[in-house]
C-alpha positions as CSV (number, residue, x, y, z in Angstrom):
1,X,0.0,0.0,0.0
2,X,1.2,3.8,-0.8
3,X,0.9,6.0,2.3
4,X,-1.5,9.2,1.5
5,X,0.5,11.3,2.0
6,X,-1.7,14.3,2.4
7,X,-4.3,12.4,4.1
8,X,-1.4,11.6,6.4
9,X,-0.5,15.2,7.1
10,X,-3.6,16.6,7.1
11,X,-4.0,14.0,9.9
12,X,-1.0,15.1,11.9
13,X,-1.9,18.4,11.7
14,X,-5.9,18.3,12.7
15,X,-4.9,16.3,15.4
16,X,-1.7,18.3,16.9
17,X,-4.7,21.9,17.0
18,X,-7.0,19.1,18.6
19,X,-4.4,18.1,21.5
20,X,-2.1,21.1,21.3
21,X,-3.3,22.3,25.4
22,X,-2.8,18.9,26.5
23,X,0.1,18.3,28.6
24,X,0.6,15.1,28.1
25,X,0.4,14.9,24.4
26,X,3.6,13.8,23.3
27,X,4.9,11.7,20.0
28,X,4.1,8.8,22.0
29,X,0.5,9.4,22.4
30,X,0.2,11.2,18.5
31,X,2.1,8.1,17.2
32,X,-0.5,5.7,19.2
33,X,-3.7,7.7,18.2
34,X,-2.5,7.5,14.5
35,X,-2.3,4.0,14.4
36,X,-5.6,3.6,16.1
37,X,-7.4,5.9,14.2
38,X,-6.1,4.0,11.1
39,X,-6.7,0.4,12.4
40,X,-10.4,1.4,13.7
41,X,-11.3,3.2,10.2
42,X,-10.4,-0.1,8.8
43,X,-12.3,-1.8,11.1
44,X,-15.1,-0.2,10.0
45,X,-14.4,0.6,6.0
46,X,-12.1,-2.2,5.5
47,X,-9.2,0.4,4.4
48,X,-6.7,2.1,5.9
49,X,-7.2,6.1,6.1
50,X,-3.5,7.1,5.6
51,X,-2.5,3.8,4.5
52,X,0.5,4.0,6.7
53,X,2.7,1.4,7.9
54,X,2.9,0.9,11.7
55,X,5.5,-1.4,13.1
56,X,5.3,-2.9,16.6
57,X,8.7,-1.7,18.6
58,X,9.9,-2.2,22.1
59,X,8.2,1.3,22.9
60,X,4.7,0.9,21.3
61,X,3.7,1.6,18.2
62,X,6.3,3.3,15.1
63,X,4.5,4.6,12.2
64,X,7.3,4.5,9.7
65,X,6.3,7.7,7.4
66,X,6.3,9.6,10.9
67,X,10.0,11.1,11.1
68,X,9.9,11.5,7.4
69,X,7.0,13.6,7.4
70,X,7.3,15.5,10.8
71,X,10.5,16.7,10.1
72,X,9.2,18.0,6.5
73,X,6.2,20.1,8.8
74,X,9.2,21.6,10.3
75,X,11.0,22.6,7.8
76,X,7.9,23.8,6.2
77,X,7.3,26.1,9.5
78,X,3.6,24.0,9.8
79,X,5.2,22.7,12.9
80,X,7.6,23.3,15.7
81,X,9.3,20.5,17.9
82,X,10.6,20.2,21.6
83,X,11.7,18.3,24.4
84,X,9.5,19.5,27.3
85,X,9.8,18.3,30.9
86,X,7.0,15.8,31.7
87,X,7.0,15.1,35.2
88,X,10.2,13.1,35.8
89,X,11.1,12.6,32.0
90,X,11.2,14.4,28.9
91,X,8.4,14.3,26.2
92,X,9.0,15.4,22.0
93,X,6.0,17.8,21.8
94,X,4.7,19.2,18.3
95,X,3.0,22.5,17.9
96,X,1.4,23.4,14.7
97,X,2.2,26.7,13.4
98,X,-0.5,26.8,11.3
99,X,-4.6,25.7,11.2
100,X,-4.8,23.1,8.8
101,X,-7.9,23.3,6.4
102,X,-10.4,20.2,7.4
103,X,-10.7,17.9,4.2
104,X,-12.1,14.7,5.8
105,X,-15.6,13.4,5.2
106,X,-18.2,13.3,8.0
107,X,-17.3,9.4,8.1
108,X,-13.6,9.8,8.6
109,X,-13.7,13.0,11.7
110,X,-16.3,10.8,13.4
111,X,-13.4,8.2,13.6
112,X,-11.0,10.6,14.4
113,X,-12.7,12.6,16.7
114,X,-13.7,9.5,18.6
115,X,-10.2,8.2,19.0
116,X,-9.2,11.6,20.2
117,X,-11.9,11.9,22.7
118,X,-11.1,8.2,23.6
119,X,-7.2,8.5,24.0
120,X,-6.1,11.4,23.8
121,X,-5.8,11.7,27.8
122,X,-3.2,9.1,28.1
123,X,0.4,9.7,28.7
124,X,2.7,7.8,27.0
125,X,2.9,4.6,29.2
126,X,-1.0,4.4,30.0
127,X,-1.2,4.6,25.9
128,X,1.5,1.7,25.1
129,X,0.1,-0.1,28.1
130,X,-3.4,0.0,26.3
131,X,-2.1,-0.7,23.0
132,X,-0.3,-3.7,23.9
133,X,-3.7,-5.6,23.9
134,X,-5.1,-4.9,21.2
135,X,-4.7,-7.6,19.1
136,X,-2.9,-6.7,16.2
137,X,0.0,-5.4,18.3
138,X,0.3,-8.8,20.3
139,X,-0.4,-11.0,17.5
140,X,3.0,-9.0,15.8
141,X,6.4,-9.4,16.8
142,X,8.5,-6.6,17.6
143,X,10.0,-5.2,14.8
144,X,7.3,-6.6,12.7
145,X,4.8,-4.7,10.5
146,X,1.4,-5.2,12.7
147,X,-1.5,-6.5,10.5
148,X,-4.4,-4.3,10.2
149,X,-6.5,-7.6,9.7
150,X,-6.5,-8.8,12.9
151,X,-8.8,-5.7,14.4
152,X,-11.4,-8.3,13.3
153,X,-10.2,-10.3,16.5
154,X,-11.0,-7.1,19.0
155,X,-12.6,-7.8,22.1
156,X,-15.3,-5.1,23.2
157,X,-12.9,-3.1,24.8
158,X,-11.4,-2.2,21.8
159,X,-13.3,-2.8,19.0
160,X,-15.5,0.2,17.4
161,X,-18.2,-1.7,15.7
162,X,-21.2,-1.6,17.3
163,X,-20.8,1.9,19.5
């Protein structure tokens, strides 16, 4: 699959002004709500939303496009990046610099929103701790690509059908 690459950084960007008063929202937490956004919307539509590749690492979840792309927002000046104090441990937190224009269907922010809304609370270990039962990131092995399939195996706590 080809990432969408504007999809991808239109989603970035929508959910950064979403979370940007939030403490706690670090790349940890964007990184997590990217791939859940993107496993639930297939879930749902049987396709992926950015068509991004998520790989399962010793930390969570690693989108591969993300360095790639975040570092092009900052170059761009649509974002700017630092390390913040978090408590006792420093977080990467992304600001955008400018408001994105919203070009997803009704269908697509209802997924998004609901994810954000869901998870967007979470520091970084309550969100790896959470995402390490879902069952396409146990079913994967770390450094493995996780399979967007399995989300058909979700229990209630995680799946999105029927909500």
């Amino acid at each position: 699959m080809k990432l969408n690459r504007e999809k991808y950084i239109d989603l970035i960007m929508y959910i950064l002004t979403k979370c940007i008063n939030k403490p706690n929202f670090g790349k940890t937490v964007l990184c997590s709500l990217l791939y859940f956004i993107d496993f639930n919307y297939y879930e749902l539509y049987g396709e992926l939303l950015t068509n991004e590749t998520y790989i399962k690492s010793k930390r969570g979840i690693k989108p591969i496009h993300f360095r790639e792309i975040s570092q092009e927002l900052i170059s761009k000046n649509y974002l700017f990046f630092r390390k913040e104090p978090y408590y006792n441990r420093m977080i990467h937190k992304y600001y955008p610099i400018i408001i994105p224009t919203i070009k997803f269907s009704l269908e697509e922010l209802e997924i998004i929103n609901q994810s954000i809304v869901k998870l967007s609370d979470n520091n970084a270990s309550a969100i790896t701790r959470y995402a390490i039962k879902d069952p396409p990131l146990i079913i994967a092995d770390i450094g493995d690509e996780i399979d967007c399939r399995y989300v058909f195996s979700r229990n209630s706590e995680y799946s999105i059908m029927n909500k």
